[in-house]
DRENNU-6483 format. One record per atom (N, C-alpha, C): residue number from 1; x, y, z; atom name; residue in three letters. Coordinates in Angstrom, 2 decimals, always signed. Example, Ala and Ser with C-alpha at 12.3 -4.5 7.8 and 13.67 -1.06 7.14 Angstrom:
BEGIN
+-----+---------+---------+---------+-------+---------+
| num |       x |       y |       z | atomo | residuo |
+-----+---------+---------+---------+-------+---------+
|   1 |  +13.19 |   -5.69 |   +7.80 |     N |     ala |
|   1 |  +12.30 |   -4.50 |   +7.80 |    CA |     ala |
|   1 |  +13.20 |   -3.30 |   +7.80 |     C |     ala |
|   2 |  +12.85 |   -2.25 |   +7.08 |     N |     ser |
|   2 |  +13.67 |   -1.06 |   +7.14 |    CA |     ser |
|   2 |  +12.90 |   +0.03 |   +7.87 |     C |     ser |
+-----+---------+---------+---------+-------+---------+
***
This chain:
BEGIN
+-----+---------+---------+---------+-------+---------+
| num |       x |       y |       z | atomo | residuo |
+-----+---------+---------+---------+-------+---------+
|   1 |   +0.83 |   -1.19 |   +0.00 |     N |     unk |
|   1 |   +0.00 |   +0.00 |   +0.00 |    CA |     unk |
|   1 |   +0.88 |   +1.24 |   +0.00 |     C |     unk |
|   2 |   +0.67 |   +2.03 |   -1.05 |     N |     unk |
|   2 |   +1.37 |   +3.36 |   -0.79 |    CA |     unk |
|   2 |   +1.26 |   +4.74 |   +0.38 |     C |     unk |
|   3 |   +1.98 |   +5.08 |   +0.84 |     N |     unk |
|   3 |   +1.68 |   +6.12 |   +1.92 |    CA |     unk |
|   3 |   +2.00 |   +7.52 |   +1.38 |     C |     unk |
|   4 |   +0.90 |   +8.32 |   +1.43 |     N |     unk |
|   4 |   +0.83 |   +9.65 |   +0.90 |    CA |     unk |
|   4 |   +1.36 |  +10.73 |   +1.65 |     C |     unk |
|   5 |   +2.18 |  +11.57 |   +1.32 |     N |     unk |
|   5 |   +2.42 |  +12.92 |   +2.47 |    CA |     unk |
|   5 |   +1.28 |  +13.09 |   +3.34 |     C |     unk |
|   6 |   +1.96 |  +13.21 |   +4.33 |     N |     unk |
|   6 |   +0.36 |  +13.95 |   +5.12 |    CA |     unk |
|   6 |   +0.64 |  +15.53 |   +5.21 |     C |     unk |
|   7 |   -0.48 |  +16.56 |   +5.15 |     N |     unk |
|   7 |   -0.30 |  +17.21 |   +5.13 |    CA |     unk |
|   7 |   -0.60 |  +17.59 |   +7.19 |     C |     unk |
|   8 |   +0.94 |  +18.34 |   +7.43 |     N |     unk |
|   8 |   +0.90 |  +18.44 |   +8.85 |    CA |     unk |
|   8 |   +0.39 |  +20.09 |   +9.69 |     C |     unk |
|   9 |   +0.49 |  +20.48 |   +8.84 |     N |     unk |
|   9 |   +0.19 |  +22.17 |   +9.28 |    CA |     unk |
|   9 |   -0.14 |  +23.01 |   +7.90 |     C |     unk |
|  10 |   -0.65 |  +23.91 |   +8.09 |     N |     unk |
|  10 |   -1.27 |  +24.89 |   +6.91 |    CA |     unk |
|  10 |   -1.27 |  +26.61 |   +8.00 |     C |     unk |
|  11 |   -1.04 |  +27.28 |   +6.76 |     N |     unk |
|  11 |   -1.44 |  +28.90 |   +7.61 |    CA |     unk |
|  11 |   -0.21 |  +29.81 |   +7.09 |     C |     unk |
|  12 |   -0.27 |  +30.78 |   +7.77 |     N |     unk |
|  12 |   +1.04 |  +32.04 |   +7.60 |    CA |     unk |
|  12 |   +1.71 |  +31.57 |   +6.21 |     C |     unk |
|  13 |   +0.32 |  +31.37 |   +5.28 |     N |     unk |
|  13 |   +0.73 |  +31.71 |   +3.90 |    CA |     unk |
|  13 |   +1.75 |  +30.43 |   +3.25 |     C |     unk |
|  14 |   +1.34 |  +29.33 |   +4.27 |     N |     unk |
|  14 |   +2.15 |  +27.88 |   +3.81 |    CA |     unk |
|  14 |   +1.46 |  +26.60 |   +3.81 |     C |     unk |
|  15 |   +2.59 |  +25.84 |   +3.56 |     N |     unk |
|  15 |   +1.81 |  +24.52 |   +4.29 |    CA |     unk |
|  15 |   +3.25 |  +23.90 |   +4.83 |     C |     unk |
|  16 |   +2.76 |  +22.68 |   +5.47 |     N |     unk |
|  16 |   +3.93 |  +21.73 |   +5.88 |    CA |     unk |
|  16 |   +3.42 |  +20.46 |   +5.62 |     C |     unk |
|  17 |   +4.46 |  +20.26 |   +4.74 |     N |     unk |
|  17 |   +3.41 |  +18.52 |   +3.99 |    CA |     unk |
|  17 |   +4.71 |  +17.47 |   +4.14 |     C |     unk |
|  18 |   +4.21 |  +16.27 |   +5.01 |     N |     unk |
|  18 |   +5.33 |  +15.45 |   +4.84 |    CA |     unk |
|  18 |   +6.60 |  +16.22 |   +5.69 |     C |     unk |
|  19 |   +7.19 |  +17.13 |   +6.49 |     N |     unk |
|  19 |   +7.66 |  +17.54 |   +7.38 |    CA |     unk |
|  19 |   +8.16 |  +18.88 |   +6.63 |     C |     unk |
|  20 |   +7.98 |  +19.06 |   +5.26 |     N |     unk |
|  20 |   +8.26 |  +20.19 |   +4.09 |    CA |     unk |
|  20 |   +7.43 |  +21.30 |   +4.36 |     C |     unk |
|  21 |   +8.31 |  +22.48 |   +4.59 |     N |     unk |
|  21 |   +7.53 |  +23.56 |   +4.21 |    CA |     unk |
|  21 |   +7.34 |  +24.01 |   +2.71 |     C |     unk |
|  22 |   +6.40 |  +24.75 |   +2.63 |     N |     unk |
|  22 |   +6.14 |  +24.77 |   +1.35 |    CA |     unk |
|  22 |   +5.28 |  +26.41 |   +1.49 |     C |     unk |
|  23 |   +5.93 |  +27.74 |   +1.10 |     N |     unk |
|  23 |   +5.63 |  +28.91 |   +1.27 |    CA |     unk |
|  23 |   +4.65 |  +28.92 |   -0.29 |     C |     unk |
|  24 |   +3.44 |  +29.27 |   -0.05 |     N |     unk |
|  24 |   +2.33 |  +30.05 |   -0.86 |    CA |     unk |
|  24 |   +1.17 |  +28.72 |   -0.80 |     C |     unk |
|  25 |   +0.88 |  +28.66 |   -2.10 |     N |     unk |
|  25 |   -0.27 |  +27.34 |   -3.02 |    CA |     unk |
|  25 |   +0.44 |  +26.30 |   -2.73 |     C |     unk |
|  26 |   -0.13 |  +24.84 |   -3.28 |     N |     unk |
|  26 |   +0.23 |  +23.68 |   -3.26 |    CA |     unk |
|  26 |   -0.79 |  +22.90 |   -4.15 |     C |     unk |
|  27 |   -0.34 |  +22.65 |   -4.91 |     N |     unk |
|  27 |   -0.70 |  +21.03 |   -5.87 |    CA |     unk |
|  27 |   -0.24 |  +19.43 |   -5.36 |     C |     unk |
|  28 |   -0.77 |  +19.05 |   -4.46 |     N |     unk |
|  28 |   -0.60 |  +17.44 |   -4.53 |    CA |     unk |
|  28 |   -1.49 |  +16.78 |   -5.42 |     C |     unk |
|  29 |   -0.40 |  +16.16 |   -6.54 |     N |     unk |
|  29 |   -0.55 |  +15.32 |   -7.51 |    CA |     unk |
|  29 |   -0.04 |  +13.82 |   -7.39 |     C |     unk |
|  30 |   -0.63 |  +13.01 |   -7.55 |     N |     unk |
|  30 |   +0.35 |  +11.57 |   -7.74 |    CA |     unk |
|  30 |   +1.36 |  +11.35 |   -6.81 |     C |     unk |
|  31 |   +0.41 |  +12.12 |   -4.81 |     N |     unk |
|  31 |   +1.02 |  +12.02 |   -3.67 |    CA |     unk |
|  31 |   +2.39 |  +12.75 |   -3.78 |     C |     unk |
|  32 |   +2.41 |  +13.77 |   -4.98 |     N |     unk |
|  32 |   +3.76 |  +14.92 |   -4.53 |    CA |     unk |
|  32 |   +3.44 |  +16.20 |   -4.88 |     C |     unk |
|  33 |   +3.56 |  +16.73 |   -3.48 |     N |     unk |
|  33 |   +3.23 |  +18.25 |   -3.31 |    CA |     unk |
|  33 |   +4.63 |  +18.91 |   -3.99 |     C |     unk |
|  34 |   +3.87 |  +20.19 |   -4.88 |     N |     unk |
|  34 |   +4.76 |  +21.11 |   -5.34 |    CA |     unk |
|  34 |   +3.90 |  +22.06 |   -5.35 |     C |     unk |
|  35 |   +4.70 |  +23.28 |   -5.84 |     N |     unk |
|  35 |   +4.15 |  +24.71 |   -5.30 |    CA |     unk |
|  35 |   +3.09 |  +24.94 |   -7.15 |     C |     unk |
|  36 |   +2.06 |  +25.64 |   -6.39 |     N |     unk |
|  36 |   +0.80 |  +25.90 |   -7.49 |    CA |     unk |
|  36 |   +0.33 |  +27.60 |   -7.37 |     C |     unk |
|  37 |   +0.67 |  +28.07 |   -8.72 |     N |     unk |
|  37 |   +0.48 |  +29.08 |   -9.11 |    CA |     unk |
|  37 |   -0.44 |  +30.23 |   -8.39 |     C |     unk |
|  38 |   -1.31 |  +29.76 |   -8.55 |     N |     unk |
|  38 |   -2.91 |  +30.88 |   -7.84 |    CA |     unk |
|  38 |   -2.50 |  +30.89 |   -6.39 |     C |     unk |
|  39 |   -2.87 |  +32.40 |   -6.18 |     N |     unk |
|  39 |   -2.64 |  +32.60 |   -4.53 |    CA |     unk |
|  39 |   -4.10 |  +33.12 |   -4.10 |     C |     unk |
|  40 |   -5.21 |  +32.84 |   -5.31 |     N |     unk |
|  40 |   -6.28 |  +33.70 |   -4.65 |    CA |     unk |
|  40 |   -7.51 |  +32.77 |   -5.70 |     C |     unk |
|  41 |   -8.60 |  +32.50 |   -5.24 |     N |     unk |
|  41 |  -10.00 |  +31.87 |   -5.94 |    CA |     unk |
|  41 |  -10.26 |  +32.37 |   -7.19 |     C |     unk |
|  42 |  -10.06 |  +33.80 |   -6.96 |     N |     unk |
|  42 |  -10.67 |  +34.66 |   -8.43 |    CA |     unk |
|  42 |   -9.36 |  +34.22 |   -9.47 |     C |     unk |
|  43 |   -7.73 |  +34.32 |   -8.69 |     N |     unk |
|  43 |   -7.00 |  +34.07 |  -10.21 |    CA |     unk |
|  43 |   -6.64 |  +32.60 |  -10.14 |     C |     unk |
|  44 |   -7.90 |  +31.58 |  -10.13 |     N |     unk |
|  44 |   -7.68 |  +30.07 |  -10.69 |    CA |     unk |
|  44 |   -8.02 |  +30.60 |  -12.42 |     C |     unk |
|  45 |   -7.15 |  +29.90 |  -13.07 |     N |     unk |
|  45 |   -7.38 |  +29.82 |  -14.26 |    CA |     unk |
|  45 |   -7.10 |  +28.48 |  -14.88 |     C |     unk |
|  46 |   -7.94 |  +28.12 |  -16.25 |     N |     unk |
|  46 |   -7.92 |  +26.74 |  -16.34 |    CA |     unk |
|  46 |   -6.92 |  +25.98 |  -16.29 |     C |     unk |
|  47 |   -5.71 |  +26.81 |  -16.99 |     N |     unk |
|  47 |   -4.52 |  +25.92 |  -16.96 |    CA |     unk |
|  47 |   -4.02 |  +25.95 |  -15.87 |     C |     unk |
|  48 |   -4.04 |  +26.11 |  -14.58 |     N |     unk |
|  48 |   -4.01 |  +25.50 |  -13.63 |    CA |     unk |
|  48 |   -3.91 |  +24.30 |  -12.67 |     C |     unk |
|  49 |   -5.33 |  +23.47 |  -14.35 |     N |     unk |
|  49 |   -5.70 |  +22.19 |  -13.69 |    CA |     unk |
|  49 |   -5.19 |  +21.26 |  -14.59 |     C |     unk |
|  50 |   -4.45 |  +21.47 |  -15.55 |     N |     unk |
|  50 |   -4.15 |  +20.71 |  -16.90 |    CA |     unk |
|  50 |   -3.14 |  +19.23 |  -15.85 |     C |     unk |
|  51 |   -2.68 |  +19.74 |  -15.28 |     N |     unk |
|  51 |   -2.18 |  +18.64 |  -14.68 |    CA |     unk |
|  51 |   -2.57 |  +17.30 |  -14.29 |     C |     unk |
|  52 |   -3.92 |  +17.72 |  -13.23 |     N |     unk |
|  52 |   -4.39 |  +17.08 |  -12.67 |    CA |     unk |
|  52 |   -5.65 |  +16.09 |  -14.07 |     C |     unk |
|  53 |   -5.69 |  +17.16 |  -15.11 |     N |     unk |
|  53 |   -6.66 |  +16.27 |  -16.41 |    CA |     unk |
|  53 |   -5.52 |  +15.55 |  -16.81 |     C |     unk |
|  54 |   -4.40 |  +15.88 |  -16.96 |     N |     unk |
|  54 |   -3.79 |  +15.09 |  -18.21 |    CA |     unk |
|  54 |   -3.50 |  +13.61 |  -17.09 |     C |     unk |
|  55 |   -3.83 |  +13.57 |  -15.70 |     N |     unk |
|  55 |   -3.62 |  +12.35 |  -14.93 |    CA |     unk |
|  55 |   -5.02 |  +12.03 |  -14.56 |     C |     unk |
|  56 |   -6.33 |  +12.11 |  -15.18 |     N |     unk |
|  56 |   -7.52 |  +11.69 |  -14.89 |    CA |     unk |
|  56 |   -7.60 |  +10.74 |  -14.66 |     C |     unk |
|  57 |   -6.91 |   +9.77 |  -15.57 |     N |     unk |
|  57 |   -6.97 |   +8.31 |  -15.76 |    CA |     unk |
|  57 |   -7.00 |   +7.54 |  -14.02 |     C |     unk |
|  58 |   -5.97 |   +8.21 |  -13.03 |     N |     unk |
|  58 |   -5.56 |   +8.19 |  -11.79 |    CA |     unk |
|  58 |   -5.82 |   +8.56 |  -10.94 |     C |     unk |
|  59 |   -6.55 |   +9.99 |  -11.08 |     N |     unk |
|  59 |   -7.31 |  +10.56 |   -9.99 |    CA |     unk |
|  59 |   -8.75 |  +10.59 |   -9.92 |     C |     unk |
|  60 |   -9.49 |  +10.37 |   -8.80 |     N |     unk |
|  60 |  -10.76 |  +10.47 |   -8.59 |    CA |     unk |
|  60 |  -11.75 |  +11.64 |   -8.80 |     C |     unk |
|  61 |  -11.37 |  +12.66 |   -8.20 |     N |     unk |
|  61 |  -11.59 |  +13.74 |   -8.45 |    CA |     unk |
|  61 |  -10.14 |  +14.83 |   -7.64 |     C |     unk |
|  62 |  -10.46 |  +16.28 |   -8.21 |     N |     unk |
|  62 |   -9.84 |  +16.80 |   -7.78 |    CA |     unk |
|  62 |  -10.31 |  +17.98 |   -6.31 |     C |     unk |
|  63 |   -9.90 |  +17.77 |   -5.28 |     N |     unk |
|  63 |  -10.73 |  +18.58 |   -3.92 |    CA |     unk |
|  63 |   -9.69 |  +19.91 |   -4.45 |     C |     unk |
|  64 |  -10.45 |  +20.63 |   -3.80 |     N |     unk |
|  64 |   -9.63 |  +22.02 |   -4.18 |    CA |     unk |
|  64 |  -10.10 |  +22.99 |   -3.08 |     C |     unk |
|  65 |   -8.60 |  +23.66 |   -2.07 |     N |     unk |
|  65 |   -9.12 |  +23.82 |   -0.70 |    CA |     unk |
|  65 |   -9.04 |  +25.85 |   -1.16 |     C |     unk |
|  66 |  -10.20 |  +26.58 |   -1.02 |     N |     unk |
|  66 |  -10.53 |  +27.50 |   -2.07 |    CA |     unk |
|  66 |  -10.18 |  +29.06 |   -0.88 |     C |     unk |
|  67 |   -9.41 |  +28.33 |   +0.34 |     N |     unk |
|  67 |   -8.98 |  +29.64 |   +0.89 |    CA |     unk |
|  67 |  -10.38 |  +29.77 |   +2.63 |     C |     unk |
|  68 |   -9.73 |  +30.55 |   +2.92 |     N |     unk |
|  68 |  -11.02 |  +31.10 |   +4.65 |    CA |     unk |
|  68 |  -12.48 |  +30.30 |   +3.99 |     C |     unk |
|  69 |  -12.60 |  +31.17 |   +2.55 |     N |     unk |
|  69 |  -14.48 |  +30.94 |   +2.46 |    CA |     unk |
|  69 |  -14.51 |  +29.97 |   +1.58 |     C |     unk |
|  70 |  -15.33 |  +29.72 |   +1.32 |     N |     unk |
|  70 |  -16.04 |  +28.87 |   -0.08 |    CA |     unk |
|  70 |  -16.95 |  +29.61 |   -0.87 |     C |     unk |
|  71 |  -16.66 |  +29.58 |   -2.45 |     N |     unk |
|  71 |  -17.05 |  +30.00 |   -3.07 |    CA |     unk |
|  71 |  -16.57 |  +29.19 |   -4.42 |     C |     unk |
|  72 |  -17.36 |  +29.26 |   -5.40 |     N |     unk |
|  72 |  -17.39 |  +28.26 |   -6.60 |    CA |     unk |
|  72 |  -16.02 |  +28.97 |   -7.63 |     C |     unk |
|  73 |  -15.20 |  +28.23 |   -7.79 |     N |     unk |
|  73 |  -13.87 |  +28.98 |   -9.06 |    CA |     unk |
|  73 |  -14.71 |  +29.37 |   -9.92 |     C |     unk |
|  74 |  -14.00 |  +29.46 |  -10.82 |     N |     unk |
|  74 |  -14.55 |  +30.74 |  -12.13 |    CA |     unk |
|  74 |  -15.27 |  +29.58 |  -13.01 |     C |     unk |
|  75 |  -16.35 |  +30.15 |  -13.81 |     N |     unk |
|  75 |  -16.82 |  +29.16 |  -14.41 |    CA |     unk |
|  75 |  -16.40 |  +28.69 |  -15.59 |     C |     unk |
|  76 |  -15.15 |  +28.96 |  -16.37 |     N |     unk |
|  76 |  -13.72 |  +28.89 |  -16.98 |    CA |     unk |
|  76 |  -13.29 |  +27.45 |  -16.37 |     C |     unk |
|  77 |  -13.13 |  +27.54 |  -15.15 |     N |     unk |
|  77 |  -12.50 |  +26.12 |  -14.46 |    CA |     unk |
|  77 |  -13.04 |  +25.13 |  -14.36 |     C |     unk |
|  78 |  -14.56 |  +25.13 |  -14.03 |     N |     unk |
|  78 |  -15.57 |  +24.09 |  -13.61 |    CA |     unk |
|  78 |  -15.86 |  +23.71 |  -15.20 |     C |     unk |
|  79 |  -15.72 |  +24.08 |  -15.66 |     N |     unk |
|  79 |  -16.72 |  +23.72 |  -17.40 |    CA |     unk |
|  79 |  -15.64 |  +23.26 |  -17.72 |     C |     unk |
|  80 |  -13.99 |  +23.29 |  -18.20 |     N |     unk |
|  80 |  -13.08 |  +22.77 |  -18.19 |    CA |     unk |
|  80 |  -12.98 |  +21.20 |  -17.55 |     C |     unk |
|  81 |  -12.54 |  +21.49 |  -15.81 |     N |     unk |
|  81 |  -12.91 |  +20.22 |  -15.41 |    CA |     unk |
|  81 |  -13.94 |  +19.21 |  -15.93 |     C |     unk |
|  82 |  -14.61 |  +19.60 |  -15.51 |     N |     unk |
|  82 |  -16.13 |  +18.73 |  -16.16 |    CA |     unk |
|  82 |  -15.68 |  +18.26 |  -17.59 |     C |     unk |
|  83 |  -15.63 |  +18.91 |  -18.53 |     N |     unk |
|  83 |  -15.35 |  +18.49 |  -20.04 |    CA |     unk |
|  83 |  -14.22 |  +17.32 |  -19.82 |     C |     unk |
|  84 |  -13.34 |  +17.91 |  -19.11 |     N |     unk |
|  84 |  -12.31 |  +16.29 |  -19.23 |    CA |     unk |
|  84 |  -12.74 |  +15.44 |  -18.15 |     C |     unk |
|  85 |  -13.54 |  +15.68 |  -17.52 |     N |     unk |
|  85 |  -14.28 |  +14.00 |  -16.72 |    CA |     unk |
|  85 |  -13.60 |  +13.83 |  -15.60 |     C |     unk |
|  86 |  -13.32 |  +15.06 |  -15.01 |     N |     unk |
|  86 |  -12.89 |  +15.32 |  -13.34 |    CA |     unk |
|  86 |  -13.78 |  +15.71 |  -12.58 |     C |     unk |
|  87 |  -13.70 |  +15.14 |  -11.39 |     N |     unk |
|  87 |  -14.71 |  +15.29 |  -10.14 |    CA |     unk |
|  87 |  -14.36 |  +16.81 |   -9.59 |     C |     unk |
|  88 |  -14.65 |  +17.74 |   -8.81 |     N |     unk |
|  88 |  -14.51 |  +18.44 |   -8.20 |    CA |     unk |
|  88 |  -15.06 |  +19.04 |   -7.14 |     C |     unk |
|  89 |  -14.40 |  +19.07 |   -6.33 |     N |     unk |
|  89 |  -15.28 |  +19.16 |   -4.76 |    CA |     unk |
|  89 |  -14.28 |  +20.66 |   -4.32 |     C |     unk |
|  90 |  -14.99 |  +21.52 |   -3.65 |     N |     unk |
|  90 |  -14.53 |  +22.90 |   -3.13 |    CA |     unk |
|  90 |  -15.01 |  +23.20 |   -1.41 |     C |     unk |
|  91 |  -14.15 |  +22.98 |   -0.78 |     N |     unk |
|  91 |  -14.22 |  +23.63 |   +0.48 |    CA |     unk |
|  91 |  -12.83 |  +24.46 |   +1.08 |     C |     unk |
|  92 |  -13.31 |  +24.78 |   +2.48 |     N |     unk |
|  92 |  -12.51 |  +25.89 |   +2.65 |    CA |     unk |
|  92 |  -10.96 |  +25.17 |   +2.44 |     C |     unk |
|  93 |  -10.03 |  +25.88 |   +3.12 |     N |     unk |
|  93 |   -8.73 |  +25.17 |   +2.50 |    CA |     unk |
|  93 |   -8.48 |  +24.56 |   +3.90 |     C |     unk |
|  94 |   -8.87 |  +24.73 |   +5.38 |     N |     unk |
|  94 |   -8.51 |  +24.33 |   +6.24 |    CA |     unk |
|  94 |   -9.18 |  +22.69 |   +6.32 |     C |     unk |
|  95 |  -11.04 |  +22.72 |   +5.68 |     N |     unk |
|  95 |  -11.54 |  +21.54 |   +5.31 |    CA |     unk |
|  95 |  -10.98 |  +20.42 |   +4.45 |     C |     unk |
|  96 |  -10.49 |  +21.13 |   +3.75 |     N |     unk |
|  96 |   -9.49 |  +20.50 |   +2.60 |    CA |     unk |
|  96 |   -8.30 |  +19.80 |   +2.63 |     C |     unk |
|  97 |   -7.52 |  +20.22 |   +3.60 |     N |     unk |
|  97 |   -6.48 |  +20.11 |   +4.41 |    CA |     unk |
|  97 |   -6.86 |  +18.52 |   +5.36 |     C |     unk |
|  98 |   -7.93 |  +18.66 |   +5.91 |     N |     unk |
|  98 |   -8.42 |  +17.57 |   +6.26 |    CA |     unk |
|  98 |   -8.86 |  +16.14 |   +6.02 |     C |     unk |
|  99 |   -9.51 |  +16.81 |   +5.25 |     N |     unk |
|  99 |  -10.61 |  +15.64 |   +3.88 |    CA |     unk |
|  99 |   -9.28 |  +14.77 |   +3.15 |     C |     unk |
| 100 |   -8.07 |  +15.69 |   +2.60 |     N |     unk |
| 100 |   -6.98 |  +14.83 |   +2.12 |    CA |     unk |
| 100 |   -6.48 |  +13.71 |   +3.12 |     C |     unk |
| 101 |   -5.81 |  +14.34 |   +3.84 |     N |     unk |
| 101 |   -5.15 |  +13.73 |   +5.07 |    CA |     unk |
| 101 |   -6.30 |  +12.27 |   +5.01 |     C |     unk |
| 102 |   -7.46 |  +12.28 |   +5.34 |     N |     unk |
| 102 |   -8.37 |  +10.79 |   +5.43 |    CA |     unk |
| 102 |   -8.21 |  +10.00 |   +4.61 |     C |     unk |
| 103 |   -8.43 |  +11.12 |   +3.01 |     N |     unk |
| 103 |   -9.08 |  +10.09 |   +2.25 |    CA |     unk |
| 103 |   -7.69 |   +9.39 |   +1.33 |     C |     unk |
| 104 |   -6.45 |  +10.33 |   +1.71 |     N |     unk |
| 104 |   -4.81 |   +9.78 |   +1.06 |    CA |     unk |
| 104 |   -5.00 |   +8.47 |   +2.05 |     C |     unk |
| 105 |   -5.02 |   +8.87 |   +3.54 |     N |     unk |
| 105 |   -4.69 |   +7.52 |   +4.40 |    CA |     unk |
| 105 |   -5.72 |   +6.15 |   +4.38 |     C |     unk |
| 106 |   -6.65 |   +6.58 |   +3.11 |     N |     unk |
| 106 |   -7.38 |   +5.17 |   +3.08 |    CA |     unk |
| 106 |   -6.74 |   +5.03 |   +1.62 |     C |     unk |
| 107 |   -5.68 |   +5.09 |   +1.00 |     N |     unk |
| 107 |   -5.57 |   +4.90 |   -0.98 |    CA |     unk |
| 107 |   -6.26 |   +5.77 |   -1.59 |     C |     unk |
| 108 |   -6.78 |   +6.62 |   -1.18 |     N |     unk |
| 108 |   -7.72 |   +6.85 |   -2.10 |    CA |     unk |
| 108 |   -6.53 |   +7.96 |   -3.11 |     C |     unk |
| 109 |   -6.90 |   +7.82 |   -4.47 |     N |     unk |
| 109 |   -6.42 |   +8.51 |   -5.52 |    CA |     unk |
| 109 |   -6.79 |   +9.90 |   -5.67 |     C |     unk |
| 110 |   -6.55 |  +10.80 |   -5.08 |     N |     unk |
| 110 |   -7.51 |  +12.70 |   -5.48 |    CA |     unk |
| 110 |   -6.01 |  +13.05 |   -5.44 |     C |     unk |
| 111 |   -6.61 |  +14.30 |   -6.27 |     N |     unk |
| 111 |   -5.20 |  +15.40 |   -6.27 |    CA |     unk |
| 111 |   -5.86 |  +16.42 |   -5.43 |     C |     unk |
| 112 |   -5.19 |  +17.80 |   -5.28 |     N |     unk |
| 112 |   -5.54 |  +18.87 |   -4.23 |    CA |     unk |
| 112 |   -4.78 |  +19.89 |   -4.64 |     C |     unk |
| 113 |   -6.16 |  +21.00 |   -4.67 |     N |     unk |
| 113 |   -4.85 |  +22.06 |   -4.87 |    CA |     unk |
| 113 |   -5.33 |  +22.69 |   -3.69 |     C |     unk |
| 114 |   -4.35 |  +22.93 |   -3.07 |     N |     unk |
| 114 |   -4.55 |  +24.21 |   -1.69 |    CA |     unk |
| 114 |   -4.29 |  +25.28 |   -2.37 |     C |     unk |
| 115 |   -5.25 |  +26.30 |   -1.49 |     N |     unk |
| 115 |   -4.82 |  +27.75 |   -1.57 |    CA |     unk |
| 115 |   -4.14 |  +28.32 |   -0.32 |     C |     unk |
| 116 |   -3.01 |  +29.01 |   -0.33 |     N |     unk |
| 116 |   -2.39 |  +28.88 |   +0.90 |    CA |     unk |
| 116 |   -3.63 |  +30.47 |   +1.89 |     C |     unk |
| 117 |   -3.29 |  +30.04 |   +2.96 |     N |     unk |
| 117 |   -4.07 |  +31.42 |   +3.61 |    CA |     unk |
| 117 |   -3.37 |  +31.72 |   +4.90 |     C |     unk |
| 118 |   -3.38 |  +32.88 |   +5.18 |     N |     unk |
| 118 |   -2.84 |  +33.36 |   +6.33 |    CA |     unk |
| 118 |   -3.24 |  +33.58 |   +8.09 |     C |     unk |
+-----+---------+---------+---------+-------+---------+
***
């Protein structure tokens, strides 16, 4: 069974995944966090997610932790996703933060993009 980073702390504009800090966004893909472009909901833009489509085949859906509030990405992103046959689920980024951590420690296949928040 493979073991996924856990993600251990989030906040002051980071994360700590796997004992790594990681200053701004975060993309965990294919259980490896690297740093992801958008620092804010409004500037997700589609290519953003090209990653996580061009590995559909592998991932379940993609959770996407969208910062303090929740609010739906641009509808640029969602119509995108959707067209290539990705799941997408949006909560806050601290929920998000969470929801991974479970659903990595049961196998489960999702990517994540955090939004980092302060």
């Amino acid at each position: 069974m493979r073991v996924a980073p856990g993600i251990d702390a989030y906040g002051a504009g980071g994360f700590r995944i796997a004992g790594v800090r990681y200053e701004g966004s975060v993309l965990i893909l294919e259980d490896q966090p690297r740093l992801w472009r958008p620092s804010a909901l409004a500037s997700l833009e589609a290519e953003d997610f090209e990653a996580a489509i061009l590995a559909r085949d592998t991932v379940e859906f993609f959770l996407l932790g969208a910062g303090l509030t929740v609010s739906p990405p641009p509808k640029i992103v969602r119509e995108r996703l959707r067209v290539a046959g990705v799941g997408l689920e949006v909560m806050s980024t601290q929920e998000a933060c969470r929801l991974y951590n479970v659903l990595s420690s049961e196998g489960r296949r999702i990517a994540a993009g955090l939004l980092a928040v302060r």
